[in-house]
PAGU-395154 format. One line per 10 residues: for each residue z, x, y of C-alpha. Coordinates in Angstrom, 1 decimal. Each point is the difference from the previous one (the first is absolute). Layout:
<rs>
Z,X,Y ~ ...
</rs>
This chain:
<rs>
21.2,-0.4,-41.6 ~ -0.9,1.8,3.6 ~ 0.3,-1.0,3.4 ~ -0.9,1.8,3.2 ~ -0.8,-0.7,3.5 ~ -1.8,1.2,2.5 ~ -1.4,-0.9,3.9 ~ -3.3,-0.4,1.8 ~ -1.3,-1.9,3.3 ~ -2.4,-3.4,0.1
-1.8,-0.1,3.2 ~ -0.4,-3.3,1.8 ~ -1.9,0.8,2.9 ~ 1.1,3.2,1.2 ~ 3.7,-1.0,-1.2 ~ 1.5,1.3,-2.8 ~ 2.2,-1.9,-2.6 ~ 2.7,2.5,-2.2 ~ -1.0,-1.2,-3.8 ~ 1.7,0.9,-3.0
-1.4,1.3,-2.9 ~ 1.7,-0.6,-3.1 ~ -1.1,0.9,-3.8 ~ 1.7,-1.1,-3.0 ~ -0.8,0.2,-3.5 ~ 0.9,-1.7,-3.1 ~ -0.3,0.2,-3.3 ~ -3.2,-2.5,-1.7 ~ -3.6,0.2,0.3 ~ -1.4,2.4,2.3
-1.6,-2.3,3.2 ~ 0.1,1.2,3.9 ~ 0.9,-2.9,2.0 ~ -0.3,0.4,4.2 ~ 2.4,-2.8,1.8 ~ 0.7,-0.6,3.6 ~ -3.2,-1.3,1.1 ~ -2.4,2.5,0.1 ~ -3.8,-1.0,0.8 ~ -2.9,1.6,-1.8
-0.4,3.6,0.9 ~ 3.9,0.2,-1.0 ~ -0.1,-1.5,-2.9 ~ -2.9,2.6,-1.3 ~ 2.8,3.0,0.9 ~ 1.1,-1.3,-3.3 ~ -3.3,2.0,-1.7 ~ 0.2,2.3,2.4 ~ 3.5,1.5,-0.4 ~ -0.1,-0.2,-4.2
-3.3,2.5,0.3 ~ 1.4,2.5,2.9 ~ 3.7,0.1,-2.1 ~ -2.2,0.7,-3.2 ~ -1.9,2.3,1.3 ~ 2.8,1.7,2.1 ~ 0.8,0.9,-3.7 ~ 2.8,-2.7,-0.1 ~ 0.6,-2.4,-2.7 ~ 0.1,-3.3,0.7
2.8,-2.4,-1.3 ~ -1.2,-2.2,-2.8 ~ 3.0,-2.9,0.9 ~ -0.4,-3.0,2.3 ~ -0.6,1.0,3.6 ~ 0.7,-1.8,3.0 ~ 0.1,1.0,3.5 ~ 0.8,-1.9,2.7 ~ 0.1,-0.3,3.8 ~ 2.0,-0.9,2.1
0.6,-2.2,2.5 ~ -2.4,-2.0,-2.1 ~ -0.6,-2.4,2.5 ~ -1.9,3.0,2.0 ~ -4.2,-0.1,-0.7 ~ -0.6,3.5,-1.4 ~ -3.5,1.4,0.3 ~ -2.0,3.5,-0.6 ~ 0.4,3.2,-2.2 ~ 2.5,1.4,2.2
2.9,-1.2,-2.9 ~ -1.2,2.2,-2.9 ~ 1.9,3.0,0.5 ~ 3.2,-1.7,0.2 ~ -0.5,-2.0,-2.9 ~ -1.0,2.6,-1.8 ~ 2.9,2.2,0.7 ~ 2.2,-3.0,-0.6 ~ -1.3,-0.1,-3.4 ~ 0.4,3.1,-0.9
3.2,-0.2,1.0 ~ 0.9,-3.2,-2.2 ~ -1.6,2.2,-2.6 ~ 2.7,3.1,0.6 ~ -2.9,2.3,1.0 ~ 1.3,0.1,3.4 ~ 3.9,-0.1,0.9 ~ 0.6,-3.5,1.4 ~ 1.8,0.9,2.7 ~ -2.3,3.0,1.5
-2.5,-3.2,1.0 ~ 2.3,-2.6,1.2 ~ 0.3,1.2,3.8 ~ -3.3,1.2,-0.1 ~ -3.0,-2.5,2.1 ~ -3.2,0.5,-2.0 ~ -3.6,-0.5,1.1 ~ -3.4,0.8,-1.2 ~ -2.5,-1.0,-2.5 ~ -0.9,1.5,-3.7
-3.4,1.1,-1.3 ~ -0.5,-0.5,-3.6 ~ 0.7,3.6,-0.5 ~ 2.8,0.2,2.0 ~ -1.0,0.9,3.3 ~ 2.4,-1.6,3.0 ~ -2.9,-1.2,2.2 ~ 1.0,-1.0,4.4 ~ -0.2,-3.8,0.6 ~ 0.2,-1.6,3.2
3.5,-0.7,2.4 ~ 1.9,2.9,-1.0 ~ 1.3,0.2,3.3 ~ 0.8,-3.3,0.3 ~ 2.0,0.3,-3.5 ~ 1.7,2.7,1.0 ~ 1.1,-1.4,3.2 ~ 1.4,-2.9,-2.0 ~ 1.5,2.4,-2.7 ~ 2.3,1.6,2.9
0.9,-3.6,1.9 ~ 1.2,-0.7,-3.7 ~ 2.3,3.4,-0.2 ~ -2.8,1.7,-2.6 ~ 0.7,3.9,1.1 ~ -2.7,1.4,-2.7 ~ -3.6,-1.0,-0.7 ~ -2.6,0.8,-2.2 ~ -3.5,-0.3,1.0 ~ -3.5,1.4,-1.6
-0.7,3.2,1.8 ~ -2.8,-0.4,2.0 ~ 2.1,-2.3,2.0 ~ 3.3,2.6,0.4 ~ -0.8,0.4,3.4 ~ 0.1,-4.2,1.1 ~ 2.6,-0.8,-1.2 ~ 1.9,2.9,1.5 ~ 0.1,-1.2,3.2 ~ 2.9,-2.3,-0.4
3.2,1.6,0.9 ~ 3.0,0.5,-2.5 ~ -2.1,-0.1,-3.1 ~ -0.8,3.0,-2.1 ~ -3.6,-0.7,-1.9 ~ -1.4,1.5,-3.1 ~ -3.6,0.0,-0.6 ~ -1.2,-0.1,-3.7 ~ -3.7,0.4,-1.3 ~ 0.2,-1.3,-3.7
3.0,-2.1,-1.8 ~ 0.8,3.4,-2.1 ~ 1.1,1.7,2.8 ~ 2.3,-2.6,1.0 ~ 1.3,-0.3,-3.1 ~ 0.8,4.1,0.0 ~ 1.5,-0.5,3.1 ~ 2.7,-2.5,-0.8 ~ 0.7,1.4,-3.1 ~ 0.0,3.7,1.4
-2.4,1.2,-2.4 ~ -2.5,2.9,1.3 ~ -2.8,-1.6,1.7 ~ -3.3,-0.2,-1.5 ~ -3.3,1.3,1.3 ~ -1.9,-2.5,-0.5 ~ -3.2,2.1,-0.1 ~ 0.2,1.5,2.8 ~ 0.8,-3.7,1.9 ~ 3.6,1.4,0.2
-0.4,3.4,1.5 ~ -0.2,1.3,3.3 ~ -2.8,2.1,1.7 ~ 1.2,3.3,-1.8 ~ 1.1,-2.0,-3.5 ~ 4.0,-0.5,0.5 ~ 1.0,-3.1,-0.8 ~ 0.0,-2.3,3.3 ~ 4.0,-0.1,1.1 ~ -0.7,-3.8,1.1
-0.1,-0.4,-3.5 ~ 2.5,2.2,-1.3 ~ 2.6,-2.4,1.4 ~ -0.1,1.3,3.7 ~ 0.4,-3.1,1.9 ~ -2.0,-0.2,3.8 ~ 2.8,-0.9,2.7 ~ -1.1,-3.1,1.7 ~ 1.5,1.0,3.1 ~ -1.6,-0.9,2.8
-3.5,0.8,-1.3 ~ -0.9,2.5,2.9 ~ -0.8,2.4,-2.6 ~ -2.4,-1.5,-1.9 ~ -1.5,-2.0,2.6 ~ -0.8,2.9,2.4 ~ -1.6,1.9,-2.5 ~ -1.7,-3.2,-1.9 ~ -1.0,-2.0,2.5 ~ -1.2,2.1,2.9
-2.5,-1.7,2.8 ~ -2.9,-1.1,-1.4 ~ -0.3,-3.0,1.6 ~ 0.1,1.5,3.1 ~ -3.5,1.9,-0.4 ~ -1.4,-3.1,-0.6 ~ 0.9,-1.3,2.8 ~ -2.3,-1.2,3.1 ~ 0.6,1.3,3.7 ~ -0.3,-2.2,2.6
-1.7,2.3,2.2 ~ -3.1,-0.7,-2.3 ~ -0.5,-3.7,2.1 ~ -2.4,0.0,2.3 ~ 1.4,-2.4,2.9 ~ 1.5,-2.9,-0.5 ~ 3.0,0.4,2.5 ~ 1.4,-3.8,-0.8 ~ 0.1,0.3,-3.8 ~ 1.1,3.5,0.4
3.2,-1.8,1.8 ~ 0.2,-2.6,-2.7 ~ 0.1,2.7,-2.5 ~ 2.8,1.9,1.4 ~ 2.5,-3.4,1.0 ~ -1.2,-1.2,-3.5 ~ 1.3,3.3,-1.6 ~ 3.0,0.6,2.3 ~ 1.9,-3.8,-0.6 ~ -1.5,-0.6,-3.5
-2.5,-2.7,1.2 ~ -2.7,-2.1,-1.5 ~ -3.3,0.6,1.3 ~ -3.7,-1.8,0.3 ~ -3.3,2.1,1.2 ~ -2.9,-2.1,0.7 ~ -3.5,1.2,0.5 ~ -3.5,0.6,-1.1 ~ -1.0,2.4,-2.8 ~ -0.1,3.8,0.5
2.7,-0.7,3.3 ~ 2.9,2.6,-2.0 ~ 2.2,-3.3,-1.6 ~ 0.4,2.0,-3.3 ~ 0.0,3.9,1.8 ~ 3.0,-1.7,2.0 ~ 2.0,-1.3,-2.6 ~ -0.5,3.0,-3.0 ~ 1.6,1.9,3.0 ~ 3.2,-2.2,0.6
2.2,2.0,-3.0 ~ -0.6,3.1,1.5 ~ 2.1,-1.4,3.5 ~ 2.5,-1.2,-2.3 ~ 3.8,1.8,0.1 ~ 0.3,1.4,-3.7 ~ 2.1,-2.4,-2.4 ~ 4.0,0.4,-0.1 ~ 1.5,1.0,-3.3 ~ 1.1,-3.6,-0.5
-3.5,-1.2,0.9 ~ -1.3,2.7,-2.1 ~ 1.5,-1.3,-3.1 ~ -1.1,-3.1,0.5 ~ -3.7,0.7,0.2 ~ 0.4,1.9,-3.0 ~ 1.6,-2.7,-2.2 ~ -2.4,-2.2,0.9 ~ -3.1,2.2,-0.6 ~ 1.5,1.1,-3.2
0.3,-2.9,-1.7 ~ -3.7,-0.7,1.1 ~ -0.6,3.3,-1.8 ~ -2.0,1.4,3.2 ~ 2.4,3.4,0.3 ~ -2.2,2.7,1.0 ~ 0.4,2.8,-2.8 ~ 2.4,2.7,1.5 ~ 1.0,-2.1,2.6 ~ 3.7,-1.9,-1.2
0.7,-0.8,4.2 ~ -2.1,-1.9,1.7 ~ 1.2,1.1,3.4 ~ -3.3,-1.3,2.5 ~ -0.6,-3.4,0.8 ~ -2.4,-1.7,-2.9 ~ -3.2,-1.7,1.4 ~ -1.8,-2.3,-2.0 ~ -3.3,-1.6,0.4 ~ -1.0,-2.3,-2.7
-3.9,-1.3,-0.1 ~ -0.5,-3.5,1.5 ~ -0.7,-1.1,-3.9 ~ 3.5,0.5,-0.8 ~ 2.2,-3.4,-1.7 ~ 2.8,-0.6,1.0 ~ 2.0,0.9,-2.4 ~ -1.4,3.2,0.5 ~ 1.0,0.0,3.6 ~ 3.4,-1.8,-0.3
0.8,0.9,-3.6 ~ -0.2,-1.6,-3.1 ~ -1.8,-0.3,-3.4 ~ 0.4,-1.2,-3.4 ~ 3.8,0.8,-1.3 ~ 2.5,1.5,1.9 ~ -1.7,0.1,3.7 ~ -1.1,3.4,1.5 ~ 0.0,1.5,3.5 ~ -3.0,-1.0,2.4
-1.2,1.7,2.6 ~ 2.8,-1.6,2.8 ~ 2.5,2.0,-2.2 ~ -2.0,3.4,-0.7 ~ -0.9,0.4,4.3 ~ 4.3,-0.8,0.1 ~ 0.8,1.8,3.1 ~ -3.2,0.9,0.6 ~ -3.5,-1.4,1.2 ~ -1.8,-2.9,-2.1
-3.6,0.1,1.7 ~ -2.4,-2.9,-0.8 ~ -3.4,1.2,1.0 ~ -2.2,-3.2,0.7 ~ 2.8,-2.4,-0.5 ~ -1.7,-3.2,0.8 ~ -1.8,0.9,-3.2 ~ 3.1,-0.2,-1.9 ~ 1.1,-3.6,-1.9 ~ 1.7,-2.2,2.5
2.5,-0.4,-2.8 ~ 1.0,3.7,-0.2 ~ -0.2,0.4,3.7 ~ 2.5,-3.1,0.5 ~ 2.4,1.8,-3.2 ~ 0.8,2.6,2.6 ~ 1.9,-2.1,2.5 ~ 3.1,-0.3,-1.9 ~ 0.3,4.2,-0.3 ~ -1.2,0.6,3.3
3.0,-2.2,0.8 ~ 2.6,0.9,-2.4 ~ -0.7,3.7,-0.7 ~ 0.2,-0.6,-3.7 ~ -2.3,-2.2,-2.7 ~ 1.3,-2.5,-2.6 ~ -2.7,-0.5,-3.2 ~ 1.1,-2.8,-2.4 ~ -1.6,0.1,-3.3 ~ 0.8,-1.5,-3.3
1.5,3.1,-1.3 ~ 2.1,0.6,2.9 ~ 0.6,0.4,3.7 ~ -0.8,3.0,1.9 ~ 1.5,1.1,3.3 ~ -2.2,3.2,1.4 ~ 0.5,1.7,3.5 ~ -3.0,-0.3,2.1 ~ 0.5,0.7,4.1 ~ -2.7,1.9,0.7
-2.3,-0.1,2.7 ~ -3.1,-2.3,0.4 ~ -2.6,1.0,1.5 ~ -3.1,-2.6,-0.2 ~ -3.9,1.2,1.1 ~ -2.7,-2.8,0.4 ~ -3.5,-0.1,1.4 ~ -0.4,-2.7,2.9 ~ -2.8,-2.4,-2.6 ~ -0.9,0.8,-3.6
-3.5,2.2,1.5 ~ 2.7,1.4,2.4 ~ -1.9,0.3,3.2 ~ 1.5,-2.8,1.3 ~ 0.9,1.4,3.3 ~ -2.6,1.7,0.7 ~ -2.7,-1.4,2.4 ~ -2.5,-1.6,-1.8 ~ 0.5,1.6,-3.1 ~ 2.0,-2.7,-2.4
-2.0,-1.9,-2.6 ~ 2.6,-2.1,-0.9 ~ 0.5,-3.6,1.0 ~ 3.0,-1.6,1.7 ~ 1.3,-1.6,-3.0 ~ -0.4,3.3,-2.1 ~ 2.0,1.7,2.3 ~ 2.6,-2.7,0.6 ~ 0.4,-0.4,-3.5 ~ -0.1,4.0,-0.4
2.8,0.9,2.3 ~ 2.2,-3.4,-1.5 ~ 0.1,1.7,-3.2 ~ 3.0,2.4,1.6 ~ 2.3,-3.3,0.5 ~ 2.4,-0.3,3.4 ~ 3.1,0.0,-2.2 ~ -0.9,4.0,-1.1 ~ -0.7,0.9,3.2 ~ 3.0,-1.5,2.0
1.1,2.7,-2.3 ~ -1.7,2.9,0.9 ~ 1.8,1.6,3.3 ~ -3.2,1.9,1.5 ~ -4.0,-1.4,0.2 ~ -2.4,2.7,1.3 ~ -3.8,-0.4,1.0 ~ -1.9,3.5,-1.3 ~ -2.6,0.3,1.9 ~ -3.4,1.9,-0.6
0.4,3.7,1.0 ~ -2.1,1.0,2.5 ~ -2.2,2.6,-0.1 ~ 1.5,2.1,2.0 ~ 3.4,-0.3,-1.1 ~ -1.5,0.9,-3.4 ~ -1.8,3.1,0.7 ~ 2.4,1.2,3.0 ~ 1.7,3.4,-0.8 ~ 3.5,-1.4,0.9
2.5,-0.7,-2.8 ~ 2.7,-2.7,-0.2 ~ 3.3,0.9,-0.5 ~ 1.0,1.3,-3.5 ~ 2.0,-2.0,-2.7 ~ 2.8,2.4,0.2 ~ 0.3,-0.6,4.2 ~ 0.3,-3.6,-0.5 ~ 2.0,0.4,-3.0 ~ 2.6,1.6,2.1
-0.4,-3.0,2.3 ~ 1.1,-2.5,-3.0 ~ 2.7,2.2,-0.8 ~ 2.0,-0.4,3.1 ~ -0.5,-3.8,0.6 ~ 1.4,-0.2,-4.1 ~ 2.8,1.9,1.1 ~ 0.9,-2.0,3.2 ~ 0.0,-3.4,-2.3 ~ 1.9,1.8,-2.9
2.4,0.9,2.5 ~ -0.2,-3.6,1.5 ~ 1.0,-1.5,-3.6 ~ 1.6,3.1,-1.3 ~ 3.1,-3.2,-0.6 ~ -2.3,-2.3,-1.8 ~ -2.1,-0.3,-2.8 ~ -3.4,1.0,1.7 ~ -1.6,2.7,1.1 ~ -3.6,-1.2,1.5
-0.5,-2.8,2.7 ~ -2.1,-1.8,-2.8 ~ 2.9,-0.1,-2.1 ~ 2.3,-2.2,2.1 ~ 0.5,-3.4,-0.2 ~ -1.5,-2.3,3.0 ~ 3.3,-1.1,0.6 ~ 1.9,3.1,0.2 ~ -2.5,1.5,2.6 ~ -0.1,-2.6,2.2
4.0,-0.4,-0.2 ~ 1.5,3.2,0.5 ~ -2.6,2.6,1.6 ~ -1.7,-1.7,2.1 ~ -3.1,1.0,2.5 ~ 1.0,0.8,3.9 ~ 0.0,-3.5,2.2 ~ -3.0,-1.7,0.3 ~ -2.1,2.1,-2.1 ~ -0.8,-3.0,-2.6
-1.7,-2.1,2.7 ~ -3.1,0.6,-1.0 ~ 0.6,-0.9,-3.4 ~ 1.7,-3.2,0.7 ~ -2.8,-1.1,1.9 ~ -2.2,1.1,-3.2 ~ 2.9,-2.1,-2.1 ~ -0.5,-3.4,2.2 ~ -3.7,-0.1,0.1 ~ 0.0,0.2,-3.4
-1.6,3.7,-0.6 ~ 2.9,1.3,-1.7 ~ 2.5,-1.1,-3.3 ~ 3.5,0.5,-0.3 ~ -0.7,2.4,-2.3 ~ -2.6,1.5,2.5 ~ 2.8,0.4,2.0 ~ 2.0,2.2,-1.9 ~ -2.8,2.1,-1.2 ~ -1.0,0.6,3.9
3.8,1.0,0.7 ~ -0.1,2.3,-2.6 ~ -2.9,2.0,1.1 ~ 0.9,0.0,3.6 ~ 3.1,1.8,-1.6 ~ -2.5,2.6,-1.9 ~ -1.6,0.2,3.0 ~ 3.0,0.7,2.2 ~ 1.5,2.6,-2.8 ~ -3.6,1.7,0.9
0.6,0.3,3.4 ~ 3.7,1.3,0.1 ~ 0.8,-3.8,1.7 ~ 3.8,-1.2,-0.8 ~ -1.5,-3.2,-0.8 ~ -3.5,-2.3,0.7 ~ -1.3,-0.6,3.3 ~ -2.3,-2.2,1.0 ~ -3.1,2.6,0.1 ~ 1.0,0.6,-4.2
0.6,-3.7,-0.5 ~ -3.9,-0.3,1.7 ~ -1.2,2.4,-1.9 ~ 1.5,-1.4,-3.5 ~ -1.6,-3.6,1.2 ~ -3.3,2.1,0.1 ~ 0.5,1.5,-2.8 ~ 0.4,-3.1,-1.6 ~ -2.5,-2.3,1.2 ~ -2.6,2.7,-0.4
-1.4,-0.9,3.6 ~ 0.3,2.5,3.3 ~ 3.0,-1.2,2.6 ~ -0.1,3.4,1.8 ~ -0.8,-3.1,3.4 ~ 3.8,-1.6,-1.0 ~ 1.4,3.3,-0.2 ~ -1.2,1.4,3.2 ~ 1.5,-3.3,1.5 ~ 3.5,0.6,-1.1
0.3,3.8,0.7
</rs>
């Protein structure tokens, strides 16, 4: 009779739950029984991890089997399991020393032969491994450098289940045909029981993940024109505001929105991390890339479901596209073409900064405050305002432009008309100004807010809650008279309200003012409504 334990990590969401692994055998007719309510790619580790102990060269116990997991009240799901069962096993069956795998937080998944293949979330595990006190991890190889980016945990990579076992029972590592070497044919010291200080991750992530991102990125000075949603772009980037461009075809709606990221301040470590997790458990890690480091953008085609763009599926629900452009830009290119239904799924985000999925087999709470940004043509032919060249009939275009419902865009912060670029501004030799001159902009007016709430919870003017900016920082006198008026003829919500406040902050931390006047409270009322009150502003100066 043998009994062993060992640890791994279910991921709900991006959140992971410590489980137990336990093995115990007993003497009667050899059977393999998996408890603790595992669904169906679990269960199958059962096959899995009998072939890749045999043919690690192992015997396998002819006694009773069981191995459970616990909390068994948790839904487990996916291959990540099979190395810690397997080790557990092994254990029970006095191959392995019971207590060399009982502090040790396993994760990977077996190939028939052996082989300890990545799986998704191993950042996310490990993250949960160290909340949980876990001070030693074992992952498969290829993902050494992921999950080496959370402090205070030392991580051993593994390539096959052989090594593993060599390593725990401090038995010379095998080569593994070459698999187990290094460039010159030395055994690799990850696996010779070398441990890779989690640290800070510095090192690995500076010499991993590097800028790539950043050569893909678009410079600004590439627009031709368009001075207003120039402006929108920058106070959208600068307080962390949604943002709506409306024009004709061919105006520069999608060239103005691929080139938001690149005015985007770089992600903080915490920020970092976050992006990371969620991307990981997506499974969307660029290869030599652990750190995602740049703002993400996504920009999923107007045939997307929703559950592709707020998450979901059959099973355990998966990140949408909400949580993969987390602290980043989520464009929808031709959004009126988009179903009303997953349009109308992105009010509660937009509000909340998160997204709750219910499904039968569980609940799933994901990050998702990104940025919107929304692009639509006038009328489906999309010459609508151009003279005499729209084919469409009223109704088509009433019932066109409903399809982006007032309850979405009482959300959205800025509206922008693109208009056609003339020729002349097309073909001129002069050059707007670069991506990196506005960047510096957005940099400064982040700073002056994060100084402003450097006591609070927030850091952006689109983070704080209507009733905290209007309460204690509030705009200089009289500057909101415009906007009351707005408020009593009925032009402007509550929530209107608030979202106007909180760009005449981003536009105040642009221009160095201590706090709104009424020339940036004007200005985020234009902003707003989308229509010219340069007439109201010269009134007031």
């Amino acid at each position: 009779m043998g009994f062993a334990r060992t640890c791994s990590v279910a991921l709900v969401g991006v959140e992971g739950v410590v489980v137990e692994v336990q093995a115990d055998l007993e003497p009667g007719v050899a059977a393999f029984a998996l408890v603790g309510l595992p669904d169906k790619s679990l269960t199958e580790s059962r096959d899995r991890v009998r072939a890749a102990i045999v043919n690690s060269g192992e015997t396998w116990p002819q006694k009773k089997l069981t191995v459970g997991l616990s909390p068994a009240s948790v839904p487990k799901g996916g291959s990540g399991f099979d190395l810690a069962v397997a080790c557990a096993v092994l254990a029970a069956n006095d191959r392995i020393a019971p207590a060399s795998i009982a502090d040790l937080m396993m994760i990977g998944e077996l190939g028939l032969d052996g082989r300890v293949r990545p799986v998704r979330g191993v950042l996310p595990a490990v993250l949960a491994a160290a909340d949980a006190g876990y001070r030693q991890v074992v992952v498969p190889e290829r993902t050494t450098a992921e999950a080496a980016l959370v402090p205070g945990v030392s991580v051993l990579g593994v390539r096959s289940l052989r090594q593993l076992i060599a390593v725990l029972n401090e038995e010379p590592v095998p080569e593994e045909d070459g698999h187990g070497l290094d460039l010159e044919g030395r055994p690799d010291p990850m696996l010779a029981g070398l441990t890779v200080p989690g640290g800070t991750g510095d090192g690995l992530v500076s010499s991993l993940g590097g800028g790539t991102a950043a050569a893909e990125r678009r410079d600004l000075a590439d627009v031709a024109g368009q001075p207003a949603a120039r402006l929108a772009l920058e106070v959208a980037a600068a307080g962390g505001h949604h943002l709506y461009l409306k024009g004709p075809p061919g105006a520069g709606k999608t060239m103005l929105a691929e080139r938001l990221p690149g005015i985007l301040p770089p992600l903080s470590r915490q920020e970092s991390l976050e992006v990371t997790a969620v991307h990981s458990v997506a499974g969307i890690l660029p290869p030599g890339r652990p750190l995602v480091d740049t703002p993400p953008y996504c920009a999923p085609h107007h045939s997307a479901t929703m559950p592709s763009l707020v998450g979901g599926g059959s099973g355990l629900p998966r990140p949408g596209a909400v949580s993969l452009a987390h602290r980043g830009v989520l464009f929808l290119d031709e959004a009126p073409e988009f179903s009303v239904r997953s349009l109308d799924a992105l009010r509660q985000p937009l509000e909340s900064g998160h997204i709750v999925v219910a499904r039968t087999a569980g609940v799933m709470r994901l990050p998702a405050r990104f940025m919107l940004v929304l692009a639509a043509n006038p009328c489906p032919c999309g010459r609508y305002s151009l003279l005499g060249g729209c084919d469409c009939s009223p109704n088509a275009v009433r019932r066109y432009q409903a399809r982006l419902s007032g309850p979405l865009l009482d959300r959205v912060d800025l509206r922008v008309e693109v208009d056609t670029v003339s020729r002349s501004e097309l073909i001129g030799h002069g050059r707007g100004e670069s991506s990196a001159q506005v960047a510096a902009r957005v940099q400064e007016a982040r700073a002056r807010a994060a100084a402003r709430y450097r006591d609070t919870p927030w850091r952006m003017n689109s983070e704080v809650p209507g009733h905290e900016i209007r309460t204690r920082w509030h705009a200089a006198p009289g500057a909101l008279h415009a906007a009351e008026r707005d408020m009593e003829r009925g032009l402007l919500t509550a929530r209107g309200l608030d979202r106007v406040l909180r760009v005449s902050w981003t536009l105040a931390d642009l221009a160095a003012h201590p706090r709104p006047d009424a020339g940036d409270v004007l200005k985020a009322l234009q902003l707003r409504s989308g229509f010219n009150r340069g007439a109201a502003l010269a009134s007031t100066a």
